[in-house]
Structure formats: C-alpha cells, structure tokens
NUKE-277146 format. One record per residue (C-alpha): residue number from 1; x, z, y negated. Coordinates in Angstrom, 3 decimals. Layout:
BEGIN
    n         u         w         v
  NUM         X         Z         Y
...
This chain:
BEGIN
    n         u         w         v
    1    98.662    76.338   -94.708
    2   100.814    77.196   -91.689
    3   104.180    78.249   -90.635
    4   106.184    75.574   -89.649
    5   109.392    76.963   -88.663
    6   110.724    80.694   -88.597
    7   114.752    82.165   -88.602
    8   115.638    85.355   -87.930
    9   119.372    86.614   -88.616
   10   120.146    90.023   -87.400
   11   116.442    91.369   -88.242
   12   115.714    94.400   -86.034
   13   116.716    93.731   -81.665
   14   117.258    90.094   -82.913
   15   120.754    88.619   -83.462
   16   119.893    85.023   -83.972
   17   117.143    83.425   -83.087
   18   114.569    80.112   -84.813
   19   111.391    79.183   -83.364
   20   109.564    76.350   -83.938
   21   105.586    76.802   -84.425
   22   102.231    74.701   -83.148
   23   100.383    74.688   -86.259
   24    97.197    76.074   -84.879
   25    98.263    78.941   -82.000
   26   101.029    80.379   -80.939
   27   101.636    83.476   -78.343
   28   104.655    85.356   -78.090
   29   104.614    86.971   -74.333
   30   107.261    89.372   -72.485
   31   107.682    92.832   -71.444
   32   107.072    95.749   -73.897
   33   110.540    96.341   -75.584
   34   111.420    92.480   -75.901
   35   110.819    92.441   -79.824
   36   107.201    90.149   -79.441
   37   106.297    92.836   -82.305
   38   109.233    92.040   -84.411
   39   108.678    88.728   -84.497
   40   104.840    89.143   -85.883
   41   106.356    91.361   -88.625
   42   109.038    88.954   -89.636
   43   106.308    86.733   -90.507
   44   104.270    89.682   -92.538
   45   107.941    89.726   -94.564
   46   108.020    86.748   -95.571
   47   104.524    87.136   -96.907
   48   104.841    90.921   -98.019
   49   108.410    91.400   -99.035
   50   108.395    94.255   -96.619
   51   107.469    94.915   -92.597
   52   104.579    96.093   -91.784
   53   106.114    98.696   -89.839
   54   108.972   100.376   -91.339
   55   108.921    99.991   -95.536
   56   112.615   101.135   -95.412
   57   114.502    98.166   -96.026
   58   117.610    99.058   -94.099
   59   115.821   100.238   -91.004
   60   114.773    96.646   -90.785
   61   118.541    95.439   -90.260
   62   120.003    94.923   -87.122
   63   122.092    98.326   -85.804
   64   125.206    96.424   -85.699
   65   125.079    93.955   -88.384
   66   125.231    94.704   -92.437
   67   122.887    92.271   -93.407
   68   119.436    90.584   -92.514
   69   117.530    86.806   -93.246
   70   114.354    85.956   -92.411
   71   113.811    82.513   -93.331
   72   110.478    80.762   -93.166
   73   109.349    77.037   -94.129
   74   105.454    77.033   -94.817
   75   103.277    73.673   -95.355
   76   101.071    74.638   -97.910
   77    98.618    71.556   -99.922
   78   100.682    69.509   -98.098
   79   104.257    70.568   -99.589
   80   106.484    72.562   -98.063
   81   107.658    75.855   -99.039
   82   110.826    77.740   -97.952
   83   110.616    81.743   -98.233
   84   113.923    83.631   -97.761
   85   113.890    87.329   -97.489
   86   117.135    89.023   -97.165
   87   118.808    92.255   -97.284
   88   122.362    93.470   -97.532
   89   123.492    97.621   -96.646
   90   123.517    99.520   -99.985
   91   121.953    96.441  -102.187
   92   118.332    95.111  -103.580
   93   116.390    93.049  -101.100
   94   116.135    89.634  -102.714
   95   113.219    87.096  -101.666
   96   113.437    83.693  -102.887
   97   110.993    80.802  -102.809
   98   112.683    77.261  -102.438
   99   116.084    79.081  -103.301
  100   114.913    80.605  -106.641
  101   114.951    84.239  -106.366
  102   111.841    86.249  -107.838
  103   112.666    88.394  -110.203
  104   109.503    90.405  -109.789
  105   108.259    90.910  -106.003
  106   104.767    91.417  -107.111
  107   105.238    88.053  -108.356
  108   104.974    86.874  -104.711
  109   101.971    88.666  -103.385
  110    99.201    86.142  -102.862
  111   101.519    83.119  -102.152
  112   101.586    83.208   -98.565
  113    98.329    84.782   -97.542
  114    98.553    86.631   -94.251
  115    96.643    88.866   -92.699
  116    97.393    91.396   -89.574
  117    96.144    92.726   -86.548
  118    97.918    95.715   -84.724
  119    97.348    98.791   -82.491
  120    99.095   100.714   -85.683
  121    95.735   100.052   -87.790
  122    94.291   102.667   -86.107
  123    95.702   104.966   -88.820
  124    92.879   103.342   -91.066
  125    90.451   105.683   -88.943
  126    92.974   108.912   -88.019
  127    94.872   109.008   -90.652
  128    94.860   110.555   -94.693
  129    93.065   108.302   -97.401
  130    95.939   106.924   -98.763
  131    96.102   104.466   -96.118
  132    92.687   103.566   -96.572
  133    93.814   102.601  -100.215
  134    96.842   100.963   -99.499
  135    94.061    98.750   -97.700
  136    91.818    98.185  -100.151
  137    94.657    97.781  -102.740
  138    96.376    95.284  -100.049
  139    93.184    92.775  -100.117
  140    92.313    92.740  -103.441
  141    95.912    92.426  -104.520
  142    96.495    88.980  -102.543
  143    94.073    87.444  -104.910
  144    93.929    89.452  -107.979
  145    97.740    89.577  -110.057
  146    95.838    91.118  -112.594
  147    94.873    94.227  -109.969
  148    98.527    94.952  -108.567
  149   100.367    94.824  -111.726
  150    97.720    97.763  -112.945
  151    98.217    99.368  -109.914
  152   102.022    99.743  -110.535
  153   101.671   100.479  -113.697
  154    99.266   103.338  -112.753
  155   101.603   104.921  -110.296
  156   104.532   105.089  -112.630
  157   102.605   106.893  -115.217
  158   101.385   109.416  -112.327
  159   104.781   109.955  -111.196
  160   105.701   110.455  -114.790
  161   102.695   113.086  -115.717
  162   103.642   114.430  -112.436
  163   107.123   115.153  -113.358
  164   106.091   116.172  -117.194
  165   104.051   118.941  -114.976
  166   106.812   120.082  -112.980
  167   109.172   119.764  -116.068
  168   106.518   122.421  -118.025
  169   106.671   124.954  -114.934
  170   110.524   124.836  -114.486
  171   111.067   125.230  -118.603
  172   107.784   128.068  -118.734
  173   106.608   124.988  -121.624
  174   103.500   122.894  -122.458
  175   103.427   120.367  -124.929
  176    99.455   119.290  -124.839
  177   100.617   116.272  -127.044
  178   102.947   114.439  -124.679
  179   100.620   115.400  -121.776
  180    97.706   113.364  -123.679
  181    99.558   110.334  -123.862
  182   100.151   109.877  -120.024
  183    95.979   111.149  -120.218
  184    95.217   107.980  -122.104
  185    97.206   105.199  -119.788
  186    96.396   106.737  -116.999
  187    92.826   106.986  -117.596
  188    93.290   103.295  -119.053
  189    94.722   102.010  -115.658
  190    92.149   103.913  -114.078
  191    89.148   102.323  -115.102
  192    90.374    99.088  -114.557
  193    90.991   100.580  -110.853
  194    87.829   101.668  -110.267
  195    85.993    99.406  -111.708
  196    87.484    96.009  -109.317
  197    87.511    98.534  -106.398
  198    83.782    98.803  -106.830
  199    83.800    94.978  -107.377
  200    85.594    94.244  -104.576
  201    83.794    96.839  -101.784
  202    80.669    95.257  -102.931
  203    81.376    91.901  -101.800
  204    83.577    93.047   -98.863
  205    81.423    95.302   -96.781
  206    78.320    92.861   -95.764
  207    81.266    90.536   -94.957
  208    82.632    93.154   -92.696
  209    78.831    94.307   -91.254
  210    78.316    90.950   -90.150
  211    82.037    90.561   -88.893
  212    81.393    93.694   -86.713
  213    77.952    92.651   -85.633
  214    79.473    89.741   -83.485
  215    81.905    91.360   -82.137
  216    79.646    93.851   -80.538
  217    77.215    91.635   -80.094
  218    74.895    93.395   -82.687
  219    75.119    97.363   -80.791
  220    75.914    99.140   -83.276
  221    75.384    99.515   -87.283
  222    78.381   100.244   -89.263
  223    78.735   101.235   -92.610
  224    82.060   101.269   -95.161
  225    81.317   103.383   -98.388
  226    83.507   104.102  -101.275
  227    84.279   107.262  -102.370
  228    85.726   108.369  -105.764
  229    85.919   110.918  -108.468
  230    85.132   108.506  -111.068
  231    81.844   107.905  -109.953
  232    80.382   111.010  -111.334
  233    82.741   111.369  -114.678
  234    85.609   109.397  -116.489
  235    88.925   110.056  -116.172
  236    89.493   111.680  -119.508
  237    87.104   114.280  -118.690
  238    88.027   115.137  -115.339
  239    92.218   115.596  -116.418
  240    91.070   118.013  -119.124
  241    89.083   120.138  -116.870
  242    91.580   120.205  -114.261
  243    94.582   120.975  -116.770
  244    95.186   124.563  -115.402
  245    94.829   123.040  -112.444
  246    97.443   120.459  -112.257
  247    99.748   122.716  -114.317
  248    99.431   125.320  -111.239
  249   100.003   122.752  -108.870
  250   102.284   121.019  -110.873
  251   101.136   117.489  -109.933
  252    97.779   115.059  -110.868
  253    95.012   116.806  -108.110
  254    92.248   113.836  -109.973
  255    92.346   110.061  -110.616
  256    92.103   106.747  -108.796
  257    94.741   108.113  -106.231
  258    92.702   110.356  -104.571
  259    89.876   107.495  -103.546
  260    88.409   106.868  -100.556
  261    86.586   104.998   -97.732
  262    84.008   106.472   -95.423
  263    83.846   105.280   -92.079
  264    81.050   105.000   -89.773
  265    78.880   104.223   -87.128
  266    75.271   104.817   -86.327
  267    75.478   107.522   -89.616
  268    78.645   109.438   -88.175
  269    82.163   109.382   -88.272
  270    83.543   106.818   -86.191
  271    86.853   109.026   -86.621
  272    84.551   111.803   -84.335
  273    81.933   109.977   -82.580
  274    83.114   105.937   -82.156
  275    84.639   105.188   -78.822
  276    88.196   103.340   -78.536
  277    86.508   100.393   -77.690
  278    84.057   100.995   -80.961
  279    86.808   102.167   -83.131
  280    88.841    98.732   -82.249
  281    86.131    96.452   -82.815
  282    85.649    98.032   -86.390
  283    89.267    97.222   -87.161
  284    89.300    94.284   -86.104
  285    85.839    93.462   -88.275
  286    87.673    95.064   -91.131
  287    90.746    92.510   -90.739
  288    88.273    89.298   -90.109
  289    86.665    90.200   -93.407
  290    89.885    90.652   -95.259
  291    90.429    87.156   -93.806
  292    87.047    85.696   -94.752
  293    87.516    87.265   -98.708
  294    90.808    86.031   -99.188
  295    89.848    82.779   -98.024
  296    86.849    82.790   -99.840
  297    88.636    83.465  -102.849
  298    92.190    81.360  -102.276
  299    90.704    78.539  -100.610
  300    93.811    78.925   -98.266
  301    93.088    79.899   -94.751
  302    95.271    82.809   -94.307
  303    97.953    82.793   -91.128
  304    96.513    85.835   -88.610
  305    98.945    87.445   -87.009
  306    97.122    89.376   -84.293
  307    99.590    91.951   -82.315
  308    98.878    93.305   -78.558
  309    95.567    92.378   -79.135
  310    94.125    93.305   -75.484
  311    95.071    96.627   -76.112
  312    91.526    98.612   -75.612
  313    89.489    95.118   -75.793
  314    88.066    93.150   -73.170
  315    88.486    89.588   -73.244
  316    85.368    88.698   -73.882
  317    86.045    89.831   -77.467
  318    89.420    88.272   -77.591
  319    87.882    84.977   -76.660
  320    85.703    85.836   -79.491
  321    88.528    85.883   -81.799
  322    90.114    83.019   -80.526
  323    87.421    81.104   -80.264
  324    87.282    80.930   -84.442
  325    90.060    78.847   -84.485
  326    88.701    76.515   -82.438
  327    85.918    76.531   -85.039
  328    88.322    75.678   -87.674
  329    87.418    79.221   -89.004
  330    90.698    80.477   -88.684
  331    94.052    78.826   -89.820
  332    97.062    79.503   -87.631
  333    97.209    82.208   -85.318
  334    99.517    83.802   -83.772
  335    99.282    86.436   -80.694
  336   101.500    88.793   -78.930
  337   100.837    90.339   -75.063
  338   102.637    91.439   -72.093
  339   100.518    88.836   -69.920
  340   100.855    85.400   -70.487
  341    98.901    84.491   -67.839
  342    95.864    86.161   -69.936
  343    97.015    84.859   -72.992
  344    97.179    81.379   -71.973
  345    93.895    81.471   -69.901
  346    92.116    82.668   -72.912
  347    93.244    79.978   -75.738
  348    93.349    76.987   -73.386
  349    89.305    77.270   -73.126
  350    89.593    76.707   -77.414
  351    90.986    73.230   -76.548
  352    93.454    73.722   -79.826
  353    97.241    72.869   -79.343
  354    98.992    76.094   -78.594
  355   102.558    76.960   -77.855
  356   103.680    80.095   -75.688
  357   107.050    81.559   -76.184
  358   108.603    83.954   -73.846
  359   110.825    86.242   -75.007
C-alpha cells in the first residue's frame, strides 16, 4: 500500500498545493516554519480522520479560508483508493472513501494503516497516562473494530455515570438503582477492555524489546508493563467500594480509564533516569513495533510517516531506520528535516527510489 498522490486545499499555512509521491521514500526539507510538519499530518488525516496535532477540527483550517480538503489517492492490493477529508466552519467533518461518505468514522480506522514518528511523542514519557492509553487504544484499534467500538461505547457510559454523579450532588439525591445500571455496562465494556489490553501488551512488548535492542545496539534493557485496577478485582467490586467516593468527587475515580504503562530502563524510570538520546530511541522502538503488529496482523505494510527525525538522534540510528526500507521491512516512508543535504545523504546509501521536496 502507498500514497500515490496527496491535495491539500486551504489545510493549515497551505492554500493549494498537490504533490506527487515515490512509492518507497519521500523527504519533505525546508526551514522550520515552512509547513514540512503539516504536510506529514495531512497524511495522518486521511488515515485518522483527525491531525495528529490539533484534534480541533477548525484549528486545522486555513486562517483565511472557511473550509479545508485533504484529498489522498492510495494503491492498496493493487486498486486504488481515494480518501477525502473535509471540513467546513460551523459543520461536521465528513470523510469519504471513493466519494461515499462514512457514516460512522470509526468505520474508517484500520483502512489506511499509518503509523507516526514525531518530537511530540515525547508526551508518551512526560506526560499523564491518558496518553499512554490513547496509545495502546490507537494500535489495537487499527486492527481490532471489535476493540474501538467498545471503547466508545465505554466512554459514553462514563461520561453518563459521571454526569448521574454530578446530577445527585447538585439535586442532594441518590438513586442506587439507576447508578447500577451504568455499574453493569460499564463493568461489561470493561472487561472486554482489559482483557484485549492484556492480549495485546503481551504480544507487543518483546516486539518492542527487540525493536529497542537494535537501535541501541543491545545497551540497554527496557521494559513496558501494564498497569491496571482490574488486575487485582473486577469492576463491579471496585465501583461499589468506591461509591462514597465517586459521589464526593462526583466523577468515576476506578475503571479501565485510569490504566497504565510503566516505562523503563535498566529497572528505573526512563521518565527520571533515561537520557534524551535513550528516551528517543524508546519511542522510536515503541512506533517500529506498532508498525511490526499492525503489519503482522493486516498484512498491509503500514505508510511511516517519520517527522524531524534527527532531532536528538545521530545518524547512525536514522540510517538504521532507513535502512528497513531498503530491506523491504518498511512500506513507504516519508521524512521531514531542515537539512536536505543529510536527508538525502542518508537514503541514497538504501539504493530505494526516493523523491525530495522542498518546501
């Protein structure tokens, strides 16, 4: 699968611009400002129904314009597929495959596998564990329908126990019996959660181990490990105890949305004790194994969109990178930097076809 052709219509500094893609590499090159970023995150549209960036639709629209396209036109098992995303000021975002709109987004997740690499994942290490979920919930969702759809339906039945809480504190009212129904789906959804999580991290982290080992040429041992309430007790029993709880709080302080991942290296926190150069490398093992599982699972090579990758990595481990497409492990890639002298050195040695584009 690969990306054959890409227009952009008033989406964020551009105005109107189409490229037209190598299907193996592709660098995107200019000074910092020139929208080589953008570009990357068009493509994670067309694949996510949302930027990678900035989830708020209209922040993604040009500052002058009312409206933004992003139109792509994949080859995928040899047929091609055109992806439209497009937003108006004030309306829905629609996203339509060969001109038929979805009428569920979800729907879409999956089709165009993509995965990305960018100076921003280093929230995955600084930041709160909800961004270490929205990971985990991003990978397994690509190839599991099943997965996101319970996922959804889980957060609108927290949001809804959530406002039931608030609803009881505001009104000085409790009404145990409409509480215990948003119990029983939640703690439905939640095992289901849990239990593919587990599933999932158990394939995933030797992938990633052995993903980090090459990159640092086997210095380090890391370790990912999964942390949730439901591993001691269900769901059930851990609401009820917590009932005065959550009533005081007036929101859900236990379930499947308070899960985690444990980071580290050499038995500590890479968050504390892994240098910027350590801390990168694990990223960028993390993202190389969400490759490797969705292609495992998809049999579709995912596109890799890898953004100012020499940022706090040396080129020897860029070549590293690079040099798995010219191993046919990777699909199409495509890379962003301020020096395209660097760039180009680096992915001529691969001996794949490669375009550079300066913007």
């Amino acid at each position: 699968m690969f990306l054959k052709t890409l227009s952009l219509l008033n989406y964020k500094n551009f105005d109107s611009v189409n490229f037209d893609f190598d299907r193996k590499i592709n660098c995107l090159v200019g000074n910092n400002g020139v929208g080589k970023t953008n570009v990357l995150d068009s493509i994670y549209h067309l694949s996510f129904g949302k930027s990678y960036f900035n989830p708020i639709t209209s922040q993604n629209i040009n500052h002058d314009a009312e409206f933004f396209v992003v139109d792509g036109l994949f080859e995928k098992q040899e047929r091609e597929e055109q992806i439209i995303v497009s937003a108006k000021r004030g309306q829905k975002k629609v996203i339509k495959r060969n001109n038929k709109p979805y009428e569920k987004f979800s729907e879409h997740i999956g089709f165009i596998p993509t995965v990305i690499i960018s100076p921003a994942d280093r929230d995955l290490i600084i930041e709160g564990s909800e961004t270490r979920r929205k990971f985990v919930d991003g990978v397994i969702s690509q190839s599991d329908n099943q997965y996101l759809n319970t996922l959804i339906n889980y957060g609108k039945i927290l949001a809804q126990r959530n406002s039931l809480l608030k609803h009881f504190a505001a009104n000085q009212s409790f009404d145990r019996d409409t509480l215990s129904i948003y119990d029983q789906q939640l703690e439905n959804f939640g095992k289901v959660l849990h239990k593919k999580r587990k599933q999932f991290l158990e394939v995933f982290i030797p992938i990633f181990q052995k993903r980090y080992a090459t990159i640092s040429n086997e210095r380090e041992e890391v370790s990912v490990s999964y942390k949730s309430q439901l591993e001691e007790q269900d769901l059930g029993s851990l609401l009820q105890e917590n009932l005065n709880k959550d009533r005081a709080l007036q929101y859900t302080s236990v379930g499947t949305h308070k899960d985690d991942l444990s980071f580290e290296i050499s038995g500590h926190p890479i968050k504390k004790f892994g240098s910027q150069g350590q801390q990168k490398s694990f990223l960028i093992a993390l993202k190389l194994a969400q490759f490797d599982f969705i292609k495992d699972l998809s049999k579709v090579s995912p596109i890799l969109l890898m953004d100012d990758i020499f940022d706090k990595l040396d080129e020897n481990r860029v070549a590293h990178i690079v040099d798995l497409v010219a191993t046919n492990e990777l699909g199409q890639l495509f890379i962003s930097d301020t020096h395209g002298d660097r760039t180009e050195k680096v992915v001529k040695e691969t001996g794949q076809t490669y375009k550079m584009f300066n913007l």
